[in-house]
C-alpha positions as CSV (number, residue, x, y, z in Angstrom):
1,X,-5.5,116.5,112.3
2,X,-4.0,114.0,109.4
3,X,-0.3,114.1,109.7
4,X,-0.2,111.6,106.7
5,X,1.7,113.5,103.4
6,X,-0.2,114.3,100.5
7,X,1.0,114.0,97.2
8,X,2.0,116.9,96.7
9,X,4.1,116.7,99.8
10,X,6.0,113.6,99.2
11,X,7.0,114.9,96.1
12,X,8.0,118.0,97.3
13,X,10.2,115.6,100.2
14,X,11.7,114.0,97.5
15,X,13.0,116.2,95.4
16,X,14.6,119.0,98.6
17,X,16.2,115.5,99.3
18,X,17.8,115.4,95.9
19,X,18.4,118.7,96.4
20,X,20.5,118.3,99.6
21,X,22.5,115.7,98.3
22,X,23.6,117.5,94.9
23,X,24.7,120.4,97.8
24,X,26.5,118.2,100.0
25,X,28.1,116.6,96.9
26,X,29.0,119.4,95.5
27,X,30.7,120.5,98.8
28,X,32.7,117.5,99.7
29,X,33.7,117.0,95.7
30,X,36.2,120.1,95.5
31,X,37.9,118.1,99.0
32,X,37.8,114.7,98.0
33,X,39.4,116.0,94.8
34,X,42.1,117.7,96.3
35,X,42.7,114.6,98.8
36,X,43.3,112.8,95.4
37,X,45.3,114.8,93.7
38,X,47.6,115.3,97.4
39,X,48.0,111.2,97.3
40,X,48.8,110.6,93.8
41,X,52.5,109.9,92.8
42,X,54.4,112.6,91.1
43,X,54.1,110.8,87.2
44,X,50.4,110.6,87.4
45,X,49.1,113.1,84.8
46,X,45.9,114.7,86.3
47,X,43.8,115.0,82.7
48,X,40.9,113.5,83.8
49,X,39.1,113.6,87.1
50,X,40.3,111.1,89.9
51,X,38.3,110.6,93.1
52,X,40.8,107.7,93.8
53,X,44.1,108.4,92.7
54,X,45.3,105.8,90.0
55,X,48.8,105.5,92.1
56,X,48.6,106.3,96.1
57,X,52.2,108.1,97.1
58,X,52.7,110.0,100.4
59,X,55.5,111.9,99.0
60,X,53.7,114.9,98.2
61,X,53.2,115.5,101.8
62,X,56.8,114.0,102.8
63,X,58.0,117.1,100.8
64,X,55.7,119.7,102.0
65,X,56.4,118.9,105.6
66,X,60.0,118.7,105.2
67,X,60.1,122.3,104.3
68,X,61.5,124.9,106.8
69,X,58.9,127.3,105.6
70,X,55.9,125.2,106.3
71,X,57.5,124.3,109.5
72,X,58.2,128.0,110.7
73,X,54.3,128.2,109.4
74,X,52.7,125.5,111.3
75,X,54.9,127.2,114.8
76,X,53.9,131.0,114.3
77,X,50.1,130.0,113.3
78,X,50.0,127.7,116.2
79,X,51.4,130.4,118.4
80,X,49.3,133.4,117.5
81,X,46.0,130.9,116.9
82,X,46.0,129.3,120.6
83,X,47.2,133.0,122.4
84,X,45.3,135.0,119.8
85,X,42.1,133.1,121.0
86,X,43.1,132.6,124.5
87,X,43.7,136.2,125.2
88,X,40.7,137.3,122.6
89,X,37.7,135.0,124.5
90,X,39.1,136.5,128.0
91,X,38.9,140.5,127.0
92,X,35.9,139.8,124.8
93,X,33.7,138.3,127.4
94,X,34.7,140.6,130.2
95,X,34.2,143.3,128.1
96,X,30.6,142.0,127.3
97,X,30.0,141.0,130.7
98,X,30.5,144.5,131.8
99,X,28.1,145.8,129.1
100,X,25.8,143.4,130.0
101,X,24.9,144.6,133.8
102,X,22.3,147.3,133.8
103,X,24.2,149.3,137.2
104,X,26.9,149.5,134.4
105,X,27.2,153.2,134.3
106,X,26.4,154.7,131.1
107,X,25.8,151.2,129.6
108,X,23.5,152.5,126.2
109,X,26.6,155.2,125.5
110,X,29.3,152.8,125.8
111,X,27.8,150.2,124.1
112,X,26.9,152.7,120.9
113,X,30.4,153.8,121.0
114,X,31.7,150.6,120.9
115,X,28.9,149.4,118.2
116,X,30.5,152.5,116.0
117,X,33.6,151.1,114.9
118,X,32.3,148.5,113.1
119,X,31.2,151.0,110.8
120,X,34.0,153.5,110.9
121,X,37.5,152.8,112.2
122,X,41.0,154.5,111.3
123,X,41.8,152.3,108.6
124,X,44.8,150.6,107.1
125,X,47.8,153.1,107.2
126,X,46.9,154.7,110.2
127,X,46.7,151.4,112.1
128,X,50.2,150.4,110.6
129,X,51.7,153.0,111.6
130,X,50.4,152.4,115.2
131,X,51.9,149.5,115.0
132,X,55.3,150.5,113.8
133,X,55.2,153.0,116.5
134,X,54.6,150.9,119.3
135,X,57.7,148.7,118.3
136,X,55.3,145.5,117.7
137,X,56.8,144.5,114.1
138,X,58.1,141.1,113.7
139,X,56.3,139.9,116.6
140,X,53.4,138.0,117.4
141,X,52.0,140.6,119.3
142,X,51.6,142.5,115.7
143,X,48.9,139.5,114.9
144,X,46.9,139.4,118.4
145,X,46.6,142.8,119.8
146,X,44.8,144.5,116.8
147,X,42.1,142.3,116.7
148,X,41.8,141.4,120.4
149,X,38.3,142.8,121.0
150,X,36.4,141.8,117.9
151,X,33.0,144.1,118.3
152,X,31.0,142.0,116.8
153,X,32.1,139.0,119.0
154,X,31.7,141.4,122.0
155,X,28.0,142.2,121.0
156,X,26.9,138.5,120.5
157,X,28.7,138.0,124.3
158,X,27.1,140.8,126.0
159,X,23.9,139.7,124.4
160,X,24.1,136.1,125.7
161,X,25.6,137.1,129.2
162,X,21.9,139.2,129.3
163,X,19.8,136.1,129.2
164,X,21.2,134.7,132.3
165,X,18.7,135.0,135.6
166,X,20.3,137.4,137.7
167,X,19.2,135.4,141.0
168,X,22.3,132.9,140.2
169,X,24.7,136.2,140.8
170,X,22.2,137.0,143.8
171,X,22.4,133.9,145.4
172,X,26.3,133.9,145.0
173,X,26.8,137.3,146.5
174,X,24.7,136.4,149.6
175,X,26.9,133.2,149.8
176,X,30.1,136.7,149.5
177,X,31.3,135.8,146.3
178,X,32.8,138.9,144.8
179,X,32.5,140.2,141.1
180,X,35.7,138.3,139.7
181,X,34.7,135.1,141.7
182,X,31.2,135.3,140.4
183,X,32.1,135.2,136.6
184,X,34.8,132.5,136.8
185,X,32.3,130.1,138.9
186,X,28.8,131.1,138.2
187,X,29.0,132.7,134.7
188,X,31.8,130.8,132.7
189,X,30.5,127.4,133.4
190,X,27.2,128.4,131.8
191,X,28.4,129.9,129.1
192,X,29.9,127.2,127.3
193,X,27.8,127.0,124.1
194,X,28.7,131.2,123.3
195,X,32.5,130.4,124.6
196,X,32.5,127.8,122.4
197,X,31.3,129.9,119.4
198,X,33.6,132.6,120.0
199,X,36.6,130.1,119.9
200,X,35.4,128.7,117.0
201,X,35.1,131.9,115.1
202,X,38.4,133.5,116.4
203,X,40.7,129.7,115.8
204,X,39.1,129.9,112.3
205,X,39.6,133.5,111.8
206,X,43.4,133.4,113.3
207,X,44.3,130.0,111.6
208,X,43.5,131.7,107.6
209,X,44.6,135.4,108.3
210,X,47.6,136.2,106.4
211,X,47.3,139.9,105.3
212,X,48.3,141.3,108.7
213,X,51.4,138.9,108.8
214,X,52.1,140.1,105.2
215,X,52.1,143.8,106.3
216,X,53.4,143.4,110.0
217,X,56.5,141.0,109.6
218,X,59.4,141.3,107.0
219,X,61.4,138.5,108.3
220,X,60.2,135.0,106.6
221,X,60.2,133.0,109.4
222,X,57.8,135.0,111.1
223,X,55.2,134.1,108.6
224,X,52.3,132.4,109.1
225,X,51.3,129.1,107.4
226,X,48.7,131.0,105.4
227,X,51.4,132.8,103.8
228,X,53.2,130.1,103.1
229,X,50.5,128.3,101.0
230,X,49.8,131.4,99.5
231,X,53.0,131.5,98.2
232,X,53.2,127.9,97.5
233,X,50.0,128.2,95.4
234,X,50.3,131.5,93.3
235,X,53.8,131.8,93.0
236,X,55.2,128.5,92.4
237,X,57.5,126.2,93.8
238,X,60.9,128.0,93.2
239,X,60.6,130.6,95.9
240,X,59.1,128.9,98.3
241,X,59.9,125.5,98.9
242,X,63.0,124.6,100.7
243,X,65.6,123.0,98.2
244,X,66.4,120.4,100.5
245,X,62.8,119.3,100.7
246,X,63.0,119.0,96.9
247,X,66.5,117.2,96.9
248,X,66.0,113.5,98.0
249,X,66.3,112.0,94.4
250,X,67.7,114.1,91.4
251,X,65.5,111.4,89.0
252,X,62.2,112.3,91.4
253,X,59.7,114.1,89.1
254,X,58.3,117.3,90.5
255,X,54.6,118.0,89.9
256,X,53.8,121.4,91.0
257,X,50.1,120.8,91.0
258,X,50.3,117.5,93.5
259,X,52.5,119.4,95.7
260,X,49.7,122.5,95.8
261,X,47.1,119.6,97.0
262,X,49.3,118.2,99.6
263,X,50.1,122.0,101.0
264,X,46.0,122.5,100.8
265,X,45.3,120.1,102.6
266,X,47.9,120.4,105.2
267,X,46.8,123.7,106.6
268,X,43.3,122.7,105.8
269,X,42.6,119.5,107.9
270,X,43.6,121.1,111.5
271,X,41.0,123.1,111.5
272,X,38.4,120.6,110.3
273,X,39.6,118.2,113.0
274,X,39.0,121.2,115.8
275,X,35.4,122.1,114.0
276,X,33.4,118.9,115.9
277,X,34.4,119.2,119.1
278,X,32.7,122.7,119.7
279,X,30.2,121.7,117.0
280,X,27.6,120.9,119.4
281,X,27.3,124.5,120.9
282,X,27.8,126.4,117.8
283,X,24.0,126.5,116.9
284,X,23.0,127.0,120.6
285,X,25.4,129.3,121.2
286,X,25.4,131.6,117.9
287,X,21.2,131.7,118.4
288,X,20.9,132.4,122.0
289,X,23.2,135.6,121.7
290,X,21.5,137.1,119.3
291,X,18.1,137.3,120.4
292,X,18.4,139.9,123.0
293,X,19.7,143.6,121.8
């Protein structure tokens, strides 16, 4: 067999290279641009296009951080982002674990029912009004338990927890391991590449929700950094930032468009800093659990 590329195939090579690097650029050129535009002093008049910013400053982001909004922001999205997925991967994956074991009883029904409400659930006033009822407003608990058991999430889990041998759960019962010691020292440490997924998914999904803290809280320093920016970004400056942060010279020009940038990129870059350490088991991960039903 000649592995040697014809012709055709070279060219063919060459231009899905090209290709790829037009995508890539015109991925990363929306970022850079913003990175620009968040570094650039306050005077700088943005009427052409800057990948490096004509004057660096860091007092866009001095400003942004300095407000008690984006502060109160950063705390509740850290708070319901780390206990939102904490609690989230531990329900998910016993649920799934359950589903997965074929002594389960009624295993095909539950699952269905389950499988359902991705389709049809009660929708948005009835679930408010769950919440209102069960005193969870202005709380984080408002932003967690609603979304605990994603079903999706819980299918991909079930499905992955399916292609591991049962022998290794044999092997530990003969040793008289019991159900819960089975999953915390045989399955978990196995299932790193789906856990990893999962966490992924539900940090990302947790750290750029904002409609549920729109509708759930009414005090504004229970709201989330998402809401913040939103603000920041569609509203203006004059109802959102704190006056203080905007108070350290009465000569500094304000640019509203350099301060959007810098409040972009602030609740942008935690999670892109997160994204490689799980990276490695996101492919693994997101393939294996979908190939068994």
């Amino acid at each position: 067999m000649n592995n040697k590329t014809t012709g055709p195939g070279k060219i063919f090579d060459i231009l899905n290279a090209l290709f790829m690097i037009l995508l890539a650029i015109s991925t990363l050129y929306p970022f850079i641009y913003l990175l620009s535009l968040s570094l650039s002093s306050q005077d700088v008049s943005f009427t052409k296009l800057y990948i490096v910013p004509p004057k660096i400053s860091f007092d866009n982001f001095e400003m942004v951080l300095s407000n008690k909004y984006i502060a109160y922001g950063f705390r509740n999205t850290a708070v319901r982002t780390l206990g939102g997925t904490a609690l989230s991967l531990f329900f998910t994956t016993f649920c799934g674990y359950s589903l997965s074991k074929k002594y389960f009883p009624h295993r095909t029904f539950w699952t269905s029912f389950i499988i359902i409400t991705m389709f049809v659930n009660g929708g948005l006033i009835p679930t408010y009004l769950l919440v209102r009822d069960l005193k969870l407003i202005d709380s984080y608990w408002a932003l967690v338990l609603p979304n605990l058991i994603p079903t999706f999430h819980m299918v991909i889990a079930r499905n992955f927890f399916m292609t591991i041998p049962d022998s290794l759960e044999e092997s530990a019962r003969i040793d008289g391991a019991n159900d819960i010691l089975i999953f915390f020292r045989i399955i978990v440490p196995v299932s790193k590449p789906i856990l990893a997924t999962l966490a992924l998914w539900k940090v990302v999904w947790h750290w750029n929700a904002w409609f549920d803290s729109m509708i759930y809280t009414t005090d504004s320093k229970m709201h989330v950094l998402m809401i913040v920016m939103r603000r920041i970004v569609l509203e203006g400056l004059a109802n959102t930032m704190d006056p203080e942060s905007l108070a350290h010279d009465e000569t500094q020009i304000v640019n509203p468009e350099t301060l959007k940038a810098a409040t972009i990129m602030v609740t942008t870059v935690p999670v892109l800093i997160f994204y490689p350490f799980i990276q490695k088991y996101f492919v693994k991960g997101i393939m294996i659990g979908s190939l068994k039903g």
